[in-house]
N, C-alpha and C positions, 0 to 999 in steps of 0.2 A: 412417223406421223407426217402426212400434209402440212406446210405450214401453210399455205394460202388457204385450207381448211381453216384451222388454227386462229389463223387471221380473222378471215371471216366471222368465227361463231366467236370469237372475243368481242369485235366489234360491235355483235347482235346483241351480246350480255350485257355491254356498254350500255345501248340505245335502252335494252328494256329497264335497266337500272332507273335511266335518266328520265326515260318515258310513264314508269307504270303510276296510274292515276289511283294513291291511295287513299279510298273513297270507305271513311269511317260507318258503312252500312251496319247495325247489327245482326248477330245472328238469325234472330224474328224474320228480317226482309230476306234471308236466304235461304231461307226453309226446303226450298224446293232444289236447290242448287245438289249438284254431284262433285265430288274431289277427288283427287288421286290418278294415279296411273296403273296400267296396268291392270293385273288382278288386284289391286289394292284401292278401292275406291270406295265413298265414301260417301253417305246422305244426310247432309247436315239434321238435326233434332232438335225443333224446338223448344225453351224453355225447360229445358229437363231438370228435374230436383230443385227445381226454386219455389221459397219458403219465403214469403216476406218477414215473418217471424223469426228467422233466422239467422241473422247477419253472416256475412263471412266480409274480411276484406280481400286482403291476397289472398287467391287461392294458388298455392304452391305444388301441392303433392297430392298422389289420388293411388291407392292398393285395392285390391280387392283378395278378400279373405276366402278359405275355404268353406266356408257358406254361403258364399256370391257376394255376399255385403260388398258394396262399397265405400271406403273409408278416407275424407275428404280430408287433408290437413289445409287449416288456412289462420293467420296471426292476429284474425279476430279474436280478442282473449274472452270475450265471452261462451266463446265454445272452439276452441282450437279444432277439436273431432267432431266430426258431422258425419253418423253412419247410414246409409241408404240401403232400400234395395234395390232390383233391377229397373224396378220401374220408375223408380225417382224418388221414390216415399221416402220422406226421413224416419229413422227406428229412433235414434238417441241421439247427444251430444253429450260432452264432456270437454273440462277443459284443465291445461295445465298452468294454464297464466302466463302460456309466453308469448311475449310480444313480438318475437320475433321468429317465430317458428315457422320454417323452411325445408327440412330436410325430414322424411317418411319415409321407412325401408320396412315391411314384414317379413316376417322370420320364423318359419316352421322347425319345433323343436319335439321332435316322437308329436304326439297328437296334439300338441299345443302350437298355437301362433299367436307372436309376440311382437310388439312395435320397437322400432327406435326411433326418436325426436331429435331435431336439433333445433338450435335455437341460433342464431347469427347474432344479438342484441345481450344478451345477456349471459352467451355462453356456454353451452354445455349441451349435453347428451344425456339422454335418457333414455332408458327400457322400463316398458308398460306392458301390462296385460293390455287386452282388447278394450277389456273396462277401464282406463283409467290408470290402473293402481303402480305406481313408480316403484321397479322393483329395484333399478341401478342405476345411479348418477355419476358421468365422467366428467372430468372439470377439465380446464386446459392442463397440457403436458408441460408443466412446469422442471420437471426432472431432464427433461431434455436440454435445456439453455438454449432452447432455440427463441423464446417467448421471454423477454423481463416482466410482459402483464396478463392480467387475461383478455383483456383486450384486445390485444392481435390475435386475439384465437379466434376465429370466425365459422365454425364447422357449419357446412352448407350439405350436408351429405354423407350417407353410412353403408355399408355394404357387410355381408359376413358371410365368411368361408365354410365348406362344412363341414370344418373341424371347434366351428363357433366363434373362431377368434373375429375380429373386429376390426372394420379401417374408416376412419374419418379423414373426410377430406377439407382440407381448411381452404374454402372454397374462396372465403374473400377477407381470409388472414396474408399468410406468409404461401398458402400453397403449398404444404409440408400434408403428405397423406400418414397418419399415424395410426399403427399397427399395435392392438391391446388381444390379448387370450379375452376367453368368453369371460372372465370374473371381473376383467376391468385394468388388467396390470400389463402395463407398457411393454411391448415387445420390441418394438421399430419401428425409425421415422424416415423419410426418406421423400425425395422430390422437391418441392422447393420452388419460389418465384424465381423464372428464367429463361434461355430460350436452348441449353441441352436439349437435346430427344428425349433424357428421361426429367426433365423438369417442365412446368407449367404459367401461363398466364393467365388465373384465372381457375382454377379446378374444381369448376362448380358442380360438376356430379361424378359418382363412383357405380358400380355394380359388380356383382361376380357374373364372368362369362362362362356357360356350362354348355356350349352348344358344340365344344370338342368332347366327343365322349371321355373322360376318364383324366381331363387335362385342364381344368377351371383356372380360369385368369383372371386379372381382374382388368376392368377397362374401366377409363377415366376421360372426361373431357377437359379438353385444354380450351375454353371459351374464346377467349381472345384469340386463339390461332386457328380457330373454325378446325377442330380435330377434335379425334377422339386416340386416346393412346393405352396400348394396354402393357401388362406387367405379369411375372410371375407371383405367385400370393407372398413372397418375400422380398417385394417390392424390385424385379430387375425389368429392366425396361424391356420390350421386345417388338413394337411396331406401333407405326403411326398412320391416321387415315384420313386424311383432308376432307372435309366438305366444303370445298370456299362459298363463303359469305355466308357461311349460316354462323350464328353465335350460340351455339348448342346447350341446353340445358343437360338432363342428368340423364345416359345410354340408360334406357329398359331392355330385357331380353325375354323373348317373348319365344319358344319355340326355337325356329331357325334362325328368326329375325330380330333385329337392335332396331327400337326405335327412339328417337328423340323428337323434343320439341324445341324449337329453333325461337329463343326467344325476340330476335329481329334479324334483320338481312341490310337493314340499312341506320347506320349512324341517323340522330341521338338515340341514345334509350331505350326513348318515349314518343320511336315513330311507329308504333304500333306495324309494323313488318316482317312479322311472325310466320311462322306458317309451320310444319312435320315434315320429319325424317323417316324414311323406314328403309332400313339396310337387309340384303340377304346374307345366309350364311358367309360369303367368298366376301364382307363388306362391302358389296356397291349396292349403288343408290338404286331401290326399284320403284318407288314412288315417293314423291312429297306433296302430300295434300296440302293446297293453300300456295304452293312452291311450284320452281320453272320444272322437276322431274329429272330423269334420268337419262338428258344430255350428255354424253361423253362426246372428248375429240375424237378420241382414235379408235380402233375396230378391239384392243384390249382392253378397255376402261379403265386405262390407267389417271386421266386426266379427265375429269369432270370439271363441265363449265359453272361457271359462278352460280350458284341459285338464291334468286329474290322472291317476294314476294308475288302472286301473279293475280291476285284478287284481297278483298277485306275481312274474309271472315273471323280473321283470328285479333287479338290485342293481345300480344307479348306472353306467346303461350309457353308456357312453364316446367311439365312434364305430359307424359300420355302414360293413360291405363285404359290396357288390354282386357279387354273382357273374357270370360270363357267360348263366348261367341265369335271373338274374335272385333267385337267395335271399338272404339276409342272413346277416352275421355278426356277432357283439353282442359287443366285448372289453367286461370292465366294469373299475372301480375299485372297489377297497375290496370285493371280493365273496368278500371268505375264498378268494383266492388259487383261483377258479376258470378255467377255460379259456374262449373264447371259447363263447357261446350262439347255435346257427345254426337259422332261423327257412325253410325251405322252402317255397316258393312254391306255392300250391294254385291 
């Protein structure tokens, strides 16, 4: 590698860090605006599925089921589920009463698909039919003695194999990914607050990765270390993949491609400095809508430059769902209680 390269495009990462004017426009004034790179670009939508009737607060998590539905998780407890369809319409709502509900995974069992919940406030995991109906409650892994309370169980995220078993990630507990069979009975725990290659800071989302034929993994992000890290499905570590400066919410896998929502680029919080990730097969970066894009130093892309924010469209966006079209959907956190922001494929 060049280091007077090196040099150089750090120092431009510096400036733009230092420089970029984040200018709280909402999505309304950007209507017209285009994002992304590459083949991967994006035309913002306005107002899409908004219901004044409706509340949501955070919106955290967004699936789309095999009848296009889309299916909103958000910790308003007057309707945790918000299902739509393409066009924005809401069909139903339902709710579980949790106030803290964060984590959305859908799950194809023979002709049935099937939700799991998690709740960060009061703990626990659940599987629902589509309607509503709680068919399994998992409590914290007390058997493990990793936990004196349930309290430090924090499950932010759920992922399952398809042999059904099950992994939560105790995304703002201890950081302990815990491994149950599909009935609910503890298998293995593993990982941990720390800074090992196989431990985390932060391991606010999980997924199974199926984009090796015949070879599923699971990948996880480590937030605090702007990565994402994957493992064999018996938790052994096997590789790590920097994004710097993005603070990664939960890896989707989409086809070829991993994408995530980066829920800021710049310290506190609540600088609303968001913006998307979308990884190709080989994991490098091939667009970030909202983001600086797919910068590398060197002619191998081993080393990607810092990526910040490069515009305001987003507030502290959350997860992305991929449509069968292939558009996005942006729930965010902490966004003055807006609805999900959908990015249409151009």
């Amino acid at each position: 590698m060049d280091r007077r390269l090196f040099t150089k495009k750090a120092l431009a990462a510096s400036a733009v860090l230092q420089t970029i004017n984040f200018n709280f426009s909402t999505a309304a004034n950007l209507q017209n605006d285009i994002v992304g790179h590459g083949d991967y670009k994006y035309k913002i939508i306005k107002d899409w599925g908004f219901d004044n009737k409706v509340p949501v607060n955070d919106c955290h998590e967004m699936v789309q089921d095999a009848k296009g539905r889309l299916i909103l998780l958000t910790n308003e407890v007057k309707n945790n589920i918000i299902i739509f369809d393409r066009s924005g319409k809401i069909i139903k709502t339902w709710t579980l009463n949790f106030p803290g509900a964060h984590g959305l995974t859908l799950v194809t069992e023979g002709s049935e698909q099937f939700l799991f919940i998690s709740d960060i406030e009061i703990n626990k995991v659940c599987k629902t039919t589509l309607d509503g109906k709680v068919l399994m409650t998992i409590n914290y892994p007390k058997e493990t003695n990793k936990y004196n309370t349930e309290k430090n169980w924090k499950p932010s995220e759920i992922a399952v194999a398809p042999n059904g078993d099950i992994y939560i990630a105790d995304g703002y507990g201890k950081d302990y990914i815990t491994q149950y069979d599909s009935k609910g009975n503890l298998k293995n725990i593993w990982g941990g607050y720390g800074s090992e290659p196989d431990q985390f800071k932060n391991a606010h989302g999980i997924a199974l990765d199926t984009r090796v034929a015949g070879n599923p993994m699971l990948v996880v992000c480590s937030r605090h270390t702007n990565s994402f890290k994957w493992f064999t499905l018996d938790g052994k570590y096997l590789k790590t993949v920097h994004i710097p400066g993005a603070y990664l919410s939960r890896p989707v896998i989409d086809g070829d491609n991993l994408y995530s929502a980066v829920l800021v680029s710049k310290m506190p919080w609540k600088s609303r400095s968001g913006f998307v990730v979308i990884l190709d097969k080989e994991n490098k970066l091939i667009s970030s809508p909202g983001g600086t894009g797919p910068d590398y130093y060197d002619e191998d892309k081993t080393i990607l430059a810092p990526q910040v924010q490069t515009n305001s469209i987003f507030a502290h966006p959350h997860d992305v769902c991929v449509d069968k079209d292939k558009n996005l959907y942006i729930p965010q956190w902490a966004s003055d209680k807006t609805y999900p922001l959908k990015l249409e494929r151009v």
